[in-house]
One Martini backbone bead per residue (centre of mass of N, CA, C, O) as a GRO file, in nm:
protein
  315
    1UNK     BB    1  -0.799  -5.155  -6.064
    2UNK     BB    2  -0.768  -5.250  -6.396
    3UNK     BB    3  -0.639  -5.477  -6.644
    4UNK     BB    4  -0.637  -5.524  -6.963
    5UNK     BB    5  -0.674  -5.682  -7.217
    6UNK     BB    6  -0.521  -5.750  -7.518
    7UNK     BB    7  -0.710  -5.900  -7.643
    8UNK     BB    8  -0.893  -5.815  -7.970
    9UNK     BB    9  -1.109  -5.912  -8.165
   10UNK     BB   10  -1.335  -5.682  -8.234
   11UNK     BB   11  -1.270  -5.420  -8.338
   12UNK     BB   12  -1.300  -5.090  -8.407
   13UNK     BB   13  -1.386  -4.835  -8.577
   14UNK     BB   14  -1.192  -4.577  -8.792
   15UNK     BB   15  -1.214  -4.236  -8.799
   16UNK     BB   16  -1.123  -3.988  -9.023
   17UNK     BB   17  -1.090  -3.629  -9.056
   18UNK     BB   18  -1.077  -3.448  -9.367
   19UNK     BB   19  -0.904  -3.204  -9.627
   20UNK     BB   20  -0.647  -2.940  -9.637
   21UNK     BB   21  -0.403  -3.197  -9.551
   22UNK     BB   22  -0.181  -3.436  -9.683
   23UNK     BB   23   0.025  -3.458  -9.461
   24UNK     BB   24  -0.147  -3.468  -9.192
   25UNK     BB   25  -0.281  -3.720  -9.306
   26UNK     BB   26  -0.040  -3.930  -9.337
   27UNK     BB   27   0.058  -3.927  -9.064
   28UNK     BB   28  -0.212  -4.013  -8.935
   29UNK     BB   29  -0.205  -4.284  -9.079
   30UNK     BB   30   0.098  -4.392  -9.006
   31UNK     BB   31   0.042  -4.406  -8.709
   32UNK     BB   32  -0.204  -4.617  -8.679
   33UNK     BB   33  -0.064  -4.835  -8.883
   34UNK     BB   34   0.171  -4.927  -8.628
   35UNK     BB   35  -0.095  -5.077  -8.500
   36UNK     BB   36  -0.137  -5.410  -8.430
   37UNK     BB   37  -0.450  -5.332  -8.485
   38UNK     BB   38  -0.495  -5.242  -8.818
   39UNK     BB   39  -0.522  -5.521  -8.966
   40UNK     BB   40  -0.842  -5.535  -8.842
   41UNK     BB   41  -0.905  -5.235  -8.904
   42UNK     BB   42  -1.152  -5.016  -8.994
   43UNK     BB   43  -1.137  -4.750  -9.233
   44UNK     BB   44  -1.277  -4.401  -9.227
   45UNK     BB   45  -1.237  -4.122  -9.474
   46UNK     BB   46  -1.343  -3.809  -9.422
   47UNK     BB   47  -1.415  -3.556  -9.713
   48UNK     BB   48  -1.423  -3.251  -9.739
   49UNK     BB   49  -1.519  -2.978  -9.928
   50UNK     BB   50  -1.460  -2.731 -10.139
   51UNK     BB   51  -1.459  -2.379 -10.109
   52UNK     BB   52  -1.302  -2.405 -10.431
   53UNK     BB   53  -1.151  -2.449 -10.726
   54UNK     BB   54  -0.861  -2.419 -10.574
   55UNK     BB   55  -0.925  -2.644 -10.327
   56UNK     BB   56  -0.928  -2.909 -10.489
   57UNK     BB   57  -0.632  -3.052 -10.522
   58UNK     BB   58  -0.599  -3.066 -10.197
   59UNK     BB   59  -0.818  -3.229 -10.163
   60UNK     BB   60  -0.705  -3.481 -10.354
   61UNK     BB   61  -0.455  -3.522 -10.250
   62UNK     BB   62  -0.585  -3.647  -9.985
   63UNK     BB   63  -0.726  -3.889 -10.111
   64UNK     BB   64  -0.464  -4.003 -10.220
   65UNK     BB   65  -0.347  -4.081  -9.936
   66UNK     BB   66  -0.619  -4.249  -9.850
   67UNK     BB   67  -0.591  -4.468 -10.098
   68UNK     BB   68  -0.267  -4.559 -10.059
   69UNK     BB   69  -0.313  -4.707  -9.795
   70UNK     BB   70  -0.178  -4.914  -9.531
   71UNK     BB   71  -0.265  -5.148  -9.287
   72UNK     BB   72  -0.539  -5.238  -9.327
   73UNK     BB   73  -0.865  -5.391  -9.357
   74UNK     BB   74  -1.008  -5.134  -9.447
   75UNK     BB   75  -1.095  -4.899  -9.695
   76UNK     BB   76  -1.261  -4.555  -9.688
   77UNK     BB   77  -1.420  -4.335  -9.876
   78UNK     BB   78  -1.604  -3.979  -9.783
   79UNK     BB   79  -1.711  -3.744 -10.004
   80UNK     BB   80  -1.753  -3.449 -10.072
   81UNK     BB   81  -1.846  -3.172 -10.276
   82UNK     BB   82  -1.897  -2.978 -10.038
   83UNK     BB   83  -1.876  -2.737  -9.785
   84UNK     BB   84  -1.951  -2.810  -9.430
   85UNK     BB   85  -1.759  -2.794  -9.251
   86UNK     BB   86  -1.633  -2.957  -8.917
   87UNK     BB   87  -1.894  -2.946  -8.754
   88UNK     BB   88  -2.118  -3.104  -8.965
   89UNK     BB   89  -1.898  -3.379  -9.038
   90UNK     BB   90  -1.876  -3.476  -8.754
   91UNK     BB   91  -2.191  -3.523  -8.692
   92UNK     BB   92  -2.267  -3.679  -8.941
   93UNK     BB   93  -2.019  -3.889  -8.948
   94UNK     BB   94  -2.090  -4.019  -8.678
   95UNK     BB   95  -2.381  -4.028  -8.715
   96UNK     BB   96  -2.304  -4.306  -8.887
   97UNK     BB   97  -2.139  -4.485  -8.768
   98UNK     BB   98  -2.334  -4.547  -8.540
   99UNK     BB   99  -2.543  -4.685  -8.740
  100UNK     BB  100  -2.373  -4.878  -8.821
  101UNK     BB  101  -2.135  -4.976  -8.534
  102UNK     BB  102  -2.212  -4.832  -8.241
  103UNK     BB  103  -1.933  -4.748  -8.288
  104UNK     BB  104  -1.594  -4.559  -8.239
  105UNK     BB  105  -1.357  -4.370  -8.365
  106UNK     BB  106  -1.195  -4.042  -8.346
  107UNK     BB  107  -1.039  -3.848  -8.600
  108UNK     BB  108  -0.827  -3.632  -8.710
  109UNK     BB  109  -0.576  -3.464  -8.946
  110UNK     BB  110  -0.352  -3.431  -8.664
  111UNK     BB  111  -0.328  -3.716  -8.522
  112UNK     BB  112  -0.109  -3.869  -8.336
  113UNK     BB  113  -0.027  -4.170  -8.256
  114UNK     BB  114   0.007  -4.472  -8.086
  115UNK     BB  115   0.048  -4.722  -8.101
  116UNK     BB  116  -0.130  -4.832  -7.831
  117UNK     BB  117  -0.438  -4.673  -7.919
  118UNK     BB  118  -0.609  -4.909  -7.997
  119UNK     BB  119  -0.616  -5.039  -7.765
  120UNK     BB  120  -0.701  -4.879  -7.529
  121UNK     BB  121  -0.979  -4.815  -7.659
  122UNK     BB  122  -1.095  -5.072  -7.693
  123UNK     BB  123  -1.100  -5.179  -7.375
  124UNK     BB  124  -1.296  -4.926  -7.279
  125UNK     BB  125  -1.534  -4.994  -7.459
  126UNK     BB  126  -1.559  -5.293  -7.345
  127UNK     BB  127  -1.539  -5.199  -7.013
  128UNK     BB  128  -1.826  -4.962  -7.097
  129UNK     BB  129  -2.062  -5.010  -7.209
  130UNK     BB  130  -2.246  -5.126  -6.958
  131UNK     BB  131  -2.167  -4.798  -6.862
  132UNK     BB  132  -2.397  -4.562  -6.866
  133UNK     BB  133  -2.216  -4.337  -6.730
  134UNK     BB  134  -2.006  -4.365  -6.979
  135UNK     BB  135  -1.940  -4.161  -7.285
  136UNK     BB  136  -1.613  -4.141  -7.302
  137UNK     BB  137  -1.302  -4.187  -7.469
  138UNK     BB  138  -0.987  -4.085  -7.445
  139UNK     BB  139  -0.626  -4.011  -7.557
  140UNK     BB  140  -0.604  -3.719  -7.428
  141UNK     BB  141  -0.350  -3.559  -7.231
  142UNK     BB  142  -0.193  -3.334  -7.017
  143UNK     BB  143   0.094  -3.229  -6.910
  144UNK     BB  144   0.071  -3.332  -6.586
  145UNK     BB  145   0.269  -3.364  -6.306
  146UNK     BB  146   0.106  -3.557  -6.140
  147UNK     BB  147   0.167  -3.780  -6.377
  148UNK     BB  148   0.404  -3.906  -6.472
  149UNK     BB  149   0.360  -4.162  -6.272
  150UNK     BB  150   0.112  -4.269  -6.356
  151UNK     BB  151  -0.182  -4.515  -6.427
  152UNK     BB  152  -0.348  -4.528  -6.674
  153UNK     BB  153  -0.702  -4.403  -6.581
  154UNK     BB  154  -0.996  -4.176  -6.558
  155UNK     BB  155  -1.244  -4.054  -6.438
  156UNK     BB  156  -1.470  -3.760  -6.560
  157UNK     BB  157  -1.635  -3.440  -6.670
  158UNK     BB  158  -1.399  -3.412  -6.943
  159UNK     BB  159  -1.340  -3.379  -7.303
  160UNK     BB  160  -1.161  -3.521  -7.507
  161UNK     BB  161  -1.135  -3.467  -7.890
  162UNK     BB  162  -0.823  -3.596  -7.920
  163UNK     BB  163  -0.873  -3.909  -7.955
  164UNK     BB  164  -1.219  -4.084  -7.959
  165UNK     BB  165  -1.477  -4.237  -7.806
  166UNK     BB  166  -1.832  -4.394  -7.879
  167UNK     BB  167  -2.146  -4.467  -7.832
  168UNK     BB  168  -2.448  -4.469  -7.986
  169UNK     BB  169  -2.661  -4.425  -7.678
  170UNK     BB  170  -2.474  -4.153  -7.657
  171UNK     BB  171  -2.467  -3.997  -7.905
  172UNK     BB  172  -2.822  -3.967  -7.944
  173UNK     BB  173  -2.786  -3.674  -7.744
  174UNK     BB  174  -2.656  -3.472  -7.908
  175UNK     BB  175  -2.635  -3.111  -7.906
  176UNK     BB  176  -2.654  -2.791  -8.108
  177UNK     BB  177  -2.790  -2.561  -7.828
  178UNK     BB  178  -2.738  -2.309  -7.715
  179UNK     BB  179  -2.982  -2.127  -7.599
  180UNK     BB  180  -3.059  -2.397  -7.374
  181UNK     BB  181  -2.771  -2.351  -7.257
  182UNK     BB  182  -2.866  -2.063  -7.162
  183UNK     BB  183  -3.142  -2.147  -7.044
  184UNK     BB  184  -3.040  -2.389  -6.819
  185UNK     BB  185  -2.781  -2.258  -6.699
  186UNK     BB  186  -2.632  -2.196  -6.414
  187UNK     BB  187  -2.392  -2.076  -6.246
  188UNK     BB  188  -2.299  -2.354  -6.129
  189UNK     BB  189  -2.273  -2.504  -6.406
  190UNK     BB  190  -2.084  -2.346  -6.504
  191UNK     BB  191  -1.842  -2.331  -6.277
  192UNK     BB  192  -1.825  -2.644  -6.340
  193UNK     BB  193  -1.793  -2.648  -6.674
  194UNK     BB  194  -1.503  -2.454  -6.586
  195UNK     BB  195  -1.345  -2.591  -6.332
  196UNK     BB  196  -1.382  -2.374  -6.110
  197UNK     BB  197  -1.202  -2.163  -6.335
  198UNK     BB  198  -0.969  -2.317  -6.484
  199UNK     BB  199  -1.171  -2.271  -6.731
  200UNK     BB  200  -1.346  -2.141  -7.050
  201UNK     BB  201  -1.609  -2.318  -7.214
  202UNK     BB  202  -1.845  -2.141  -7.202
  203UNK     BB  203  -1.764  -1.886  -7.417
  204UNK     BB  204  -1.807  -2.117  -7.687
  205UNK     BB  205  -2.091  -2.140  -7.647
  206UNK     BB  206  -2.158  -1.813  -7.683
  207UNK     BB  207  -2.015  -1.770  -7.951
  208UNK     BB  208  -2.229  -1.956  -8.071
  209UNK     BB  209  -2.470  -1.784  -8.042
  210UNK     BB  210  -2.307  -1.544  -8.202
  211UNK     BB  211  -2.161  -1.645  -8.456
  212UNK     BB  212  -1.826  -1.660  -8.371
  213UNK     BB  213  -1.894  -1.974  -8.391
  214UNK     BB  214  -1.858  -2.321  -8.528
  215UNK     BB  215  -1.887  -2.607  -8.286
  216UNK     BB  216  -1.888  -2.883  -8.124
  217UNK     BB  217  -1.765  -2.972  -7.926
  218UNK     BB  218  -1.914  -2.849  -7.637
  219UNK     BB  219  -2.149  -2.992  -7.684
  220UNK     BB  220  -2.077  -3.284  -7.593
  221UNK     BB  221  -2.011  -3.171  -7.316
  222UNK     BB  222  -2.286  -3.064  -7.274
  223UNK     BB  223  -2.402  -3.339  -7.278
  224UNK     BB  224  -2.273  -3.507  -7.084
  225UNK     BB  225  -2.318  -3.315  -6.843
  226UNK     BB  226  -2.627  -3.304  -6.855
  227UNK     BB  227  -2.616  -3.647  -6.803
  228UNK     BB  228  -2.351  -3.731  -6.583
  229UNK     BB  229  -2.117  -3.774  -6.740
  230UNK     BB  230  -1.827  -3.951  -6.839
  231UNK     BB  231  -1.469  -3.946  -6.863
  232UNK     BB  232  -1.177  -4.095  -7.034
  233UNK     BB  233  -0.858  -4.074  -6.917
  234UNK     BB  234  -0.527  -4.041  -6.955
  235UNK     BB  235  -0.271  -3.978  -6.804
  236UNK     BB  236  -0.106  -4.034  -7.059
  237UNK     BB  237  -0.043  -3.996  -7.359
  238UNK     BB  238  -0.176  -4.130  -7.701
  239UNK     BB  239  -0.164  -3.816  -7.812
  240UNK     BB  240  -0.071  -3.570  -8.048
  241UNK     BB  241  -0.079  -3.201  -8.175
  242UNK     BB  242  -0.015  -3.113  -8.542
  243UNK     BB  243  -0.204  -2.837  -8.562
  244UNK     BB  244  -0.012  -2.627  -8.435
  245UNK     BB  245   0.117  -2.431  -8.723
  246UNK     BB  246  -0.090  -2.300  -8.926
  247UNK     BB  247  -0.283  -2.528  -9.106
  248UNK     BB  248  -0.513  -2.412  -9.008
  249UNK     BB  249  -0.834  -2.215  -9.001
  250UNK     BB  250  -0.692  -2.036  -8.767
  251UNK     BB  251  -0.370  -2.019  -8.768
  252UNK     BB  252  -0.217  -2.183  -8.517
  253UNK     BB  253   0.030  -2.128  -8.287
  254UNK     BB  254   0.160  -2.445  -8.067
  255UNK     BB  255   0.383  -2.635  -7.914
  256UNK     BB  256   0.250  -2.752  -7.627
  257UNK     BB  257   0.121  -3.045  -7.798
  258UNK     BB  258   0.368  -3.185  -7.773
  259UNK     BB  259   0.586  -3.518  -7.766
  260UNK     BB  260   0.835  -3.665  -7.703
  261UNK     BB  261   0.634  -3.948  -7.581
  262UNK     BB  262   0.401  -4.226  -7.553
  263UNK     BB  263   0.180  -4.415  -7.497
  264UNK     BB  264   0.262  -4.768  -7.465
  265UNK     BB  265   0.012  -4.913  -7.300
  266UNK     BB  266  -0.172  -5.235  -7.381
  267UNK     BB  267  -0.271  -5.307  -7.028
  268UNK     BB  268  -0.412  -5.023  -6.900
  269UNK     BB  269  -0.567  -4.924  -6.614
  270UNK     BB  270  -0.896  -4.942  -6.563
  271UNK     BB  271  -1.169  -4.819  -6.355
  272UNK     BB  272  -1.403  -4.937  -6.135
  273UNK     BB  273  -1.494  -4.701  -6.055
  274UNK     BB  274  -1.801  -4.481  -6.121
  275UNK     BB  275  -1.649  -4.257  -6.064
  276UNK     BB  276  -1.501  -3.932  -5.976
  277UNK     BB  277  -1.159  -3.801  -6.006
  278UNK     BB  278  -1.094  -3.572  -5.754
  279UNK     BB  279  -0.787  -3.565  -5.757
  280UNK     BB  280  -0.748  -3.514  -6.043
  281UNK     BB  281  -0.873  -3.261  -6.088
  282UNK     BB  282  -0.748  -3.095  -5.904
  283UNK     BB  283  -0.486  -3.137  -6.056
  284UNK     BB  284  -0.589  -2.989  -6.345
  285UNK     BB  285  -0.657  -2.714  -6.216
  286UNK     BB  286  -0.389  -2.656  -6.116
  287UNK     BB  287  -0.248  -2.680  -6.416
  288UNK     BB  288  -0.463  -2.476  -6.482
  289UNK     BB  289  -0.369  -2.216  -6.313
  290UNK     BB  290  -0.036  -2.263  -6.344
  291UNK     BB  291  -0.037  -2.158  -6.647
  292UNK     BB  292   0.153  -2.037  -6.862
  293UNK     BB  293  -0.061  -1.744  -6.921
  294UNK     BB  294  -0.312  -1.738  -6.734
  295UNK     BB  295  -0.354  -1.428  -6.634
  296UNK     BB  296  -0.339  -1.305  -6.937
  297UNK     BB  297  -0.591  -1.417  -7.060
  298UNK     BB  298  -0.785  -1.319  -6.788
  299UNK     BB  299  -0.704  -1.022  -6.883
  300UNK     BB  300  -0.837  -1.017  -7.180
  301UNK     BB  301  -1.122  -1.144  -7.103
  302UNK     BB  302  -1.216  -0.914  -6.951
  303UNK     BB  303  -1.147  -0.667  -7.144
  304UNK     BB  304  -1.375  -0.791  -7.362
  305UNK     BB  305  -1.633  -0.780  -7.185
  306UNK     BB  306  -1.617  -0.463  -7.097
  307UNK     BB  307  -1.625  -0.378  -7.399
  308UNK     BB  308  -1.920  -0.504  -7.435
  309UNK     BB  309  -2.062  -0.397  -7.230
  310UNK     BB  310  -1.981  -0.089  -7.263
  311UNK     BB  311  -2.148  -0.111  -7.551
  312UNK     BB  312  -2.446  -0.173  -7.469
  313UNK     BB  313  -2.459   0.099  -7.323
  314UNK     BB  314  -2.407   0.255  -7.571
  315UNK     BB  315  -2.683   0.198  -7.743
   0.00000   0.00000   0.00000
């Protein structure tokens, strides 16, 4: 494992996706201005339009907080007149980024950063550009405990969208066709792909297929997946999200992803070995595996199964 150069020449761009939160795309544009290489790098902040003309003002009032910002090197406000939800906003933005700069950093106006968090982005970008088996470096990373005394990053093949970037050529595969995921997936790639059932990432794809989701994130997983590609994490996390307080689109309330204390570490050693580091996996399976509440979700999850399966009978 190799430690990163400090120096950064040419930061990457910077995307934040805002709709109708304020204040927290303040924190989040507040937080990253906080970064050494803040005033180097360009920040591009898109903002979907508003679903009714009662939800213009709070759309404005976001345009407001992100023309007001200070500490970038250029700000760009890309605004939409209409909504066009998060999932296409998402896709089109980043498709924008890559055929503009090759490469961005991306997050969304809930994700607050480590002032170190563009440092260690960037160093990732430039370690792994030419690494064309690496699709993704993430920022953030599950307090697992395996990891508190860890160092640095691992690479494996899950990818967290909480403040990520990648470029160009890997982004340009990127498909958000659930059916195809449907009729190509194995019994053995779904049971990999939901990290040998530590998780269920699967249900996702399931959900949009059936139109009860409209998400991007699993399907960019479900590319990178397809694909062998790898994802880069760090032990400790550069970023924490300040979204599961009821004021997302779907209200949900989670204090379980905030953090003490973020990744401070402006030179963090970044993995020589191009494969799946499957020590962490192992580890990162255990902590989901005996995550408080995790026995009563698989018990919720397999009645609403039983459920479906059920009323398909009798119809």
């Amino acid at each position: 494992m190799t430690s990163g150069h400090t120096k950064i020449v040419d930061p990457a761009p910077v995307c934040v996706f805002a709709f109708n939160r304020p204040e927290h795309t303040r924190r989040t544009l507040d937080a990253l201005a906080q970064s050494p290489l803040a005033a180097s790098t360009s920040l591009t902040v898109f903002i979907d339009g508003p679903r009714n003309d009662a939800e213009k003002p709070i759309v404005d009032a976001v345009a407001q907080v992100a023309e007001t910002q200070r500490g970038f090197a250029s700000i760009e406000l890309r605004r939409r007149d209409r909504n066009a939800g998060l999932a296409v906003s998402i896709e089109e933005g980043v498709s924008q980024m890559m055929a503009e700069h090759g490469r961005a950093i991306i997050l969304e106006d809930d994700i607050l950063t480590s002032p170190a968090f563009l440092h260690y982005m960037n160093l990732a970008l430039d370690r792994y550009k030419d690494e064309h088996a690496v699709w993704h470096i993430a920022g953030y990373n599950e307090d697992v405990p395996a990891f508190r005394r860890a160092q640095g990053a691992y690479l494996w093949r899950f990818m967290s969208c909480w403040g990520w970037a990648t470029w160009a050529d890997r982004w340009a595969h990127y498909s958000r066709d659930p059916d195809a995921l449907v009729d190509e997936f194995s019994d053995a790639d779904i049971a990999r792909f939901n990290l040998d059932g530590a998780q269920d990432y699967w249900s996702q794809v399931l959900a949009n297929q059936t139109g009860e989701l409209k998400t991007w994130a699993v399907f960019w997983y479900a590319t990178i997946f397809r694909n062998r590609g790898l994802c880069l994490s760090p032990y400790f996390s550069y970023v924490e999200n300040i979204g599961f307080d009821g004021s997302g689109s779907h209200g949900v309330v989670n204090k379980s992803y905030t953090r003490s204390r973020l990744n401070s570490n402006l030179s963090p050693g970044l993995p020589d070995q191009i494969s799946e580091n499957t020590d962490a996996v192992e580890q990162v399976k255990l902590y989901y595996l005996t995550k408080p509440g995790k026995l009563e979700k698989i018990r919720r999850k397999l009645n609403r199964f039983v459920g479906r399966l059920m009323s398909k009978r009798e119809r």
